[in-house]
C-alpha positions, -999 to 999 in steps of 0.1 A, spaced: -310 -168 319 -316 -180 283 -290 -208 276 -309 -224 244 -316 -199 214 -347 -217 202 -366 -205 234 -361 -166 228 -389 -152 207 -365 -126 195 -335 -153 186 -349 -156 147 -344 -115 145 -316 -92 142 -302 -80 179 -316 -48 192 -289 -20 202 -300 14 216 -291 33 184 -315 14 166 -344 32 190 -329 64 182 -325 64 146 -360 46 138 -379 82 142 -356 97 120 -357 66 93 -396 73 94 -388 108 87 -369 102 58 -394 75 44 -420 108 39 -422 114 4 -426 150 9 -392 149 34 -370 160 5 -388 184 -11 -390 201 21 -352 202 25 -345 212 -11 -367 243 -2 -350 249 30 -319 250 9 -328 273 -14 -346 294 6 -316 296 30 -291 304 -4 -312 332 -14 -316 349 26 -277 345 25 -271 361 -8 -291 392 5 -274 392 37 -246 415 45 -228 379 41 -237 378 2 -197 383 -4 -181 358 17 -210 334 5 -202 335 -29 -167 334 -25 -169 301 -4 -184 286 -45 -157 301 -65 -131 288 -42 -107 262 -64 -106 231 -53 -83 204 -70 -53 182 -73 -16 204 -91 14 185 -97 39 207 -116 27 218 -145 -5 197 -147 -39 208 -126 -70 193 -123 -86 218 -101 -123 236 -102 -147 256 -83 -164 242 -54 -197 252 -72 -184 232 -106 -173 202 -79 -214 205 -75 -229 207 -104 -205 184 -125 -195 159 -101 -218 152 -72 -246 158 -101 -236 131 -120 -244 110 -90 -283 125 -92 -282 118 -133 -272 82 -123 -297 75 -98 -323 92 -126 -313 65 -151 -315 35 -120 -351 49 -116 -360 49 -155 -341 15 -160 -363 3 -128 -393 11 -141 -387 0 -177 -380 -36 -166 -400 -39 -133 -423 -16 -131 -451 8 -150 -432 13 -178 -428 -21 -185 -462 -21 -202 -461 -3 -238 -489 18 -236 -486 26 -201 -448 37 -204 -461 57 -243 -483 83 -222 -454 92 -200 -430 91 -228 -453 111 -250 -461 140 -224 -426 142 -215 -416 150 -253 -447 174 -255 -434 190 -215 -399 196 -233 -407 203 -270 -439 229 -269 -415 254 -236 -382 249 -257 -405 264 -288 -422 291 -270 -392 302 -255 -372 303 -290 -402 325 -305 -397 346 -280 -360 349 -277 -348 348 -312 -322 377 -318 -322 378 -280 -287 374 -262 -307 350 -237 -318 326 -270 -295 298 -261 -308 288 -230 -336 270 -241 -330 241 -228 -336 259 -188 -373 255 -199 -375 216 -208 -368 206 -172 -393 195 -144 -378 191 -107 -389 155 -96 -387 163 -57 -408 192 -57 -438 178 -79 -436 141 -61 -433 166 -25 -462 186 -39 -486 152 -45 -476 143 -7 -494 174 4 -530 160 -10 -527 128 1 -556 102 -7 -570 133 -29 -553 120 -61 -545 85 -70 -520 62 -70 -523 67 -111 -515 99 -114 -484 98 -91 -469 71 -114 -474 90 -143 -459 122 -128 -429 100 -112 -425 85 -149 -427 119 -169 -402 133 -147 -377 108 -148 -382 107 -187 -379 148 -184 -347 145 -165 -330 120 -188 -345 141 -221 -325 175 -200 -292 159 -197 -293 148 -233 -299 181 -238 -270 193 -218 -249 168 -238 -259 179 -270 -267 212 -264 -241 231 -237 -210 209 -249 -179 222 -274 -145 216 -284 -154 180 -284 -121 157 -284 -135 127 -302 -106 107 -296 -114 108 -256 -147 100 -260 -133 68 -279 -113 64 -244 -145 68 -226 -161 44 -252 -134 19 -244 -145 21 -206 -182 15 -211 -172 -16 -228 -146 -28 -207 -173 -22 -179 -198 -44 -202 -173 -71 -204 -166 -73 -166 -206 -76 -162 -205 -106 -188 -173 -123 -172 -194 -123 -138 -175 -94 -122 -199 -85 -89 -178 -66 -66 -189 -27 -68 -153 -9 -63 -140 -21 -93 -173 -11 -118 -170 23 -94 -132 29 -106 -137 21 -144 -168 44 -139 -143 72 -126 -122 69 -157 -148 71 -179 -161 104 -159 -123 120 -164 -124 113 -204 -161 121 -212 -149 160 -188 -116 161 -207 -134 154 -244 -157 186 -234 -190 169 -233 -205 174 -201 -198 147 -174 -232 142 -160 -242 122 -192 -215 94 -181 -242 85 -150 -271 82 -168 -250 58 -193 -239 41 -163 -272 36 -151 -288 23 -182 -262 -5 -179 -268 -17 -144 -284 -50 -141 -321 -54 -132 -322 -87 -130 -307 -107 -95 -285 -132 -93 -295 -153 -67 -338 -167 -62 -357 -173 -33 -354 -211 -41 -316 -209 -42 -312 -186 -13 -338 -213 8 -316 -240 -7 -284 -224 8 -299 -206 41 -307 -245 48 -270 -257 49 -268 -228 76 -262 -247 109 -269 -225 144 -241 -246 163 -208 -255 140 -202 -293 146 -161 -281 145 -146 -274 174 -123 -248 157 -127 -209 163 -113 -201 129 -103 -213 97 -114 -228 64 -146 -252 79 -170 -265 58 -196 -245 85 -181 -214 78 -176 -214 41 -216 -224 40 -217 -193 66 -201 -168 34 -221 -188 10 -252 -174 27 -246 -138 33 -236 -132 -5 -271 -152 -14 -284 -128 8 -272 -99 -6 -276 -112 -44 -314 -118 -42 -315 -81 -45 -303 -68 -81 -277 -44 -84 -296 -20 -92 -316 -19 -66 -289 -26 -44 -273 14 -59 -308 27 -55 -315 21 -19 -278 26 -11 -276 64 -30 -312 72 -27 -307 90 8 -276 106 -2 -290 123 -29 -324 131 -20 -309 146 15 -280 158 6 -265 159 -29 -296 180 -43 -300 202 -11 -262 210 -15 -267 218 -52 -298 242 -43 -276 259 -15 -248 263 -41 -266 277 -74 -300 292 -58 -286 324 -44 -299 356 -64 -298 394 -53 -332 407 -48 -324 437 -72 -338 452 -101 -303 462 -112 -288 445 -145 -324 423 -146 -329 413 -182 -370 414 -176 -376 397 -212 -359 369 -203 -373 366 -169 -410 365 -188 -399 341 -211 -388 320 -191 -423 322 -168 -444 316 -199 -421 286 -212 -431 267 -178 -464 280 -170 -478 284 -203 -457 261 -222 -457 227 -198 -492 223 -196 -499 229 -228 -471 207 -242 -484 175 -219 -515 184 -230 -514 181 -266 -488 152 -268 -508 132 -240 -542 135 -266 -523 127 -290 -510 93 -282 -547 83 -269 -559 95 -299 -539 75 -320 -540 41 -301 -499 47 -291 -514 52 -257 -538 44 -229 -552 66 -200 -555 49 -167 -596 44 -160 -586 59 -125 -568 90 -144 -593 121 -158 -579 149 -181 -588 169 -151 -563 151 -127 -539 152 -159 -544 192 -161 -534 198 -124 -504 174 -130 -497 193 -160 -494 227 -142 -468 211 -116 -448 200 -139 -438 239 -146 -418 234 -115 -384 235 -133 -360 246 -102 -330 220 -101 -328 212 -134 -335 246 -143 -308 262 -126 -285 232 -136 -289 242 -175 -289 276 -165 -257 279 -150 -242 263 -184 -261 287 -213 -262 319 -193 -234 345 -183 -229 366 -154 -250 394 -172 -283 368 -177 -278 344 -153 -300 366 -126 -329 374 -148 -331 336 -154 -332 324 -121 -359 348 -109 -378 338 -141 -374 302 -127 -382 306 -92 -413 329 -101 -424 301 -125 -421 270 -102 -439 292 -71 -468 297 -92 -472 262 -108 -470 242 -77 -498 267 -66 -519 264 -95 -512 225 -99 -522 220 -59 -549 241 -64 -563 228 -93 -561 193 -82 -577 204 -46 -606 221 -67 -607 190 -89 -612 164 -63 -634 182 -40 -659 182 -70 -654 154 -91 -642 131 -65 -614 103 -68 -625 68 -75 -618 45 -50 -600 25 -72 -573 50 -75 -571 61 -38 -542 40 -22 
C-alpha cells in the first residue's frame, strides 16, 4: 500500500473514476469537427420525415404550444418554436460574436490583411445574393425576405471541409471559419435592422443602461458570471419588449467579453508554489493560512484562461449538440407538396445561393487583392477559393432563421424548399469541386496540416 504520495506515478494527476473511461469515447466523438454537422442533418432530416408522417399534426402542434409565465392581467408567454428561435438562438448569436471577438484579438483576424479577405468576401457573400434576389423579386409578395439569402450555415461548410481531410489546407478552413462568422454577425444585423418594428426607443435606452452597467461591473473588477448573466437577461427582456429582435443582445454581449486573462503563467507558478501537499495545521477546517493559499490557487487556476474562452469552451457543446440541432428539429419541417408552392420564390432563392455566393466572394475577394486591402494566403489558390465559394451557398440555419421572420404562412414553404434545394447542391458542388481541384493541382505541403 502507497502511504507517501511522492512515490505514485499518478499522484501529480487528477484521480481516475470509472466514468471517466466511459465518457472519453464519447468526448472524442464530440471533438470531430464534422460531429455536428452530422447531427444538425439528422435533425432536419428527422423534422422533415415527421412532417410528412401521419404525425405532421401532432408535430406541429407540439411548436405552437405557448409556453410562458401569466400573472393577472400581465403575460409573458410564446410558442415553443419562438422560445427556439428568439431565446435559445441568442445563445448561438453569442457564441458567434465569442468566436469573431476570439479571432480578432487572438487569432487570424488579428492580422489586417488576413482578417480584410474574410471581411471582404463576406460583404461580397451577402451583398451580390441580397441583389440578385431583389432583381428578381421586386413587385413580388416574397421581396422582403432578402435577407434568407445573405446567410451561410457555419456547421455544415466546417462539417463539409472534415469530409476531405488533408485534401485542402489549413488556409482555406480559416478563411471559411472567418467568412462565416463574419456572415453570421452581418445576418443578425440584418435581422435587427431589417425584420424589427414598432421600435420603443425608450427601452432600448433601458437596454442601453444595462450594457453599460455591465461595462462598469467589468471595470470595477466584477468576475463572478451569475451576476454579468442576470444583467444580460434584463437587457434580453428590454431589447424583446422595444421590438428589435433579441438575438442582437448576444452578439453585443459577446463583443464585450474580455479576451484578455487575468491571471499569467508567472503569477499562477508564483501562487501554485505557496500550495503545500500536507497543511502544517492540525485543524480540519477553518480560516488557515494553508487553506486560503488553497482558494488562492484554484481561482489562479481558473483565471489563466480569459473569460471568453472560459464561455466558449463551456457553451460550445451545448450549442453545437444541442441548441442548433433543436432549432433544425423545430423550423425544418416542410410538406413535400406542390400545393400553395410559390415556385418563383423557390428559384430565387436557389439562384441567390448558388449563383449569387460564389460570385459575390468572388468578385469582393479580387477586389481587395487587387487593391492592396488584402492578401491571399501562398498556400490558398483561386481554385481552392472557388470550391469554398460554392459551400458557402449552404444557407440552412440562418436561412430558415430569417425566413421564419420575413415570410408568412403562404411563402414560408416555397422558401424553405428553395433553401434546402440550394444548400444540397452547394455542398455537392463545393466538395466536388475541391475533390476535382486537389486531385489535379495538388495541395502544397505547406498547407496540409
Amino acid at each position: 500500500m502507497i502511504t507517501d504520495p511522492q512515490e505514485s506515478p499518478d499522484a501529480a494527476q487528477l484521480p481516475k473514476e470509472f466514468v471517466d473511461r466511459l465518457k472519453s469515447p464519447f468526448l472524442r466523438f464530440l471533438h470531430i469537427e464534422s460531429a455536428g454537422g452530422a447531427i444538425l442533418m439528422i435533425s432536419a432530416v428527422s423534422a422533415l420525415v415527421l412532417s410528412n408522417s401521419p404525425w405532421a399534426a401532432p408535430f406541429e402542434h407540439i411548436w405552437e404550444t405557448r409556453v410562458g409565465l401569466q400573472i393577472g392581467s400581465l403575460e409573458f408567454a410564446r410558442s415553443l418554436r419562438e422560445w427556439i428561435n428568439d431565446g435559445l438562438m441568442t445563445l448561438f448569436f453569442f457564441l458567434v460574436a465569442l468566436e469573431l471577438k476570439r479571432e480578432l484579438v487572438l487569432g487570424e483576424l488579428r492580422k489586417p490583411r488576413t482578417a480584410a479577405l474574410s471581411i471582404a468576401a463576406a460583404l461580397g457573400g451577402m451583398i451580390v445574393p441580397a441583389a440578385i434576389y431583389l432583381v428578381l423579386q421586386s413587385g413580388l409578395p416574397g421581396q422582403h425576405g432578402w435577407g434568407t439569402v445573405m446567410a451561410t450555415d457555419t456547421a455544415f461548410v466546417i462539417g463539409c471541409l472534415a469530409l476531405l481531410g488533408s485534401r485542402v489546407p489549413l488556409s482555406l478552413r480559416v478563411f471559411m471559419l472567418s467568412l462565416a462568422i463574419v456572415d453570421d454577425v452581418g445576418a443578425i444585423l440584418v435581422v435587427a435592422i431589417g425584420y424589427s418594428s414598432g421600435i420603443a426607443w425608450w427601452l432600448l435606452l433601458v437596454a442601453a443602461v444595462g450594457i453599460g452597467i455591465i461595462r462598469a461591473l467589468a471595470k470595477l473588477g466584477f468576475r463572478g458570471f451569475p451576476l454579468y448573466i442576470l444583467v444580460g437577461g434584463l437587457v434580453w427582456l428590454a431589447v424583446d419588449a422595444s421590438g428589435i429582435h433579441p438575438t442582437i443582445t448576444g452578439v453585443i454581449l459577446g463583443l464585450m467579453t474580455p479576451a484578455r486573462r487575468w491571471i499569467s503563467d508567472v503569477r499562477l507558478y508564483s501562487i501554485l508554489g505557496q500550495v503545500v501537499a500536507h497543511p502544517s495545521s492540525s485543524e480540519s477546517s477553518g480560516d488557515t493560512k494553508d487553506r486560503n493559499t488553497l482558494q488562492m490557487a484554484e481561482i489562479a487556476a481558473r483565471e489563466t484562461l480569459s473569460p471568453l474562452e472560459r464561455l466558449e469552451m463551456a457553451l460550445h457543446p451545448w450549442v453545437g449538440y444541442i441548441i442548433m440541432p433543436l432549432f433544425a428539429f423545430a423550423n425544418a419541417g416542410l410538406p413535400f407538396t406542390l400545393d400553395g408552392l410559390v415556385g418563383s420564390l423557390t428559384l430565387t432563392i436557389f439562384l441567390g445561393f448558388v449563383v449569387g455566393k460564389p460570385i459575390g466572394i468572388l468578385l469582393f475577394s479580387w477586389l481587395a487583392i487587387r487593391f492592396r486591402v488584402a492578401v491571399l494566403p501562398p498556400d490558398l489558390s483561386w481554385r481552392l477559393l472557388i470550391g469554398g465559394s460554392f459551400l458557402a451557398g449552404i444557407g440552412f440555419t440562418m436561412a430558415l432563421f430569417i425566413a421564419n421572420l420575413a415570410f408568412d404562412s403562404s411563402l414560408i414553404d416555397s422558401a424553405k424548399l428553395g433553401v434546402f434545394a440550394a444548400s444540397m447542391f452547394s455542398a455537392l458542388a463545393g466538395i466536388s469541386f475541391l475533390m476535382w481541384s486537389t486531385a489535379s493541382g495538388g495541395v502544397p505541403e505547406a498547407g496540409r496540416e
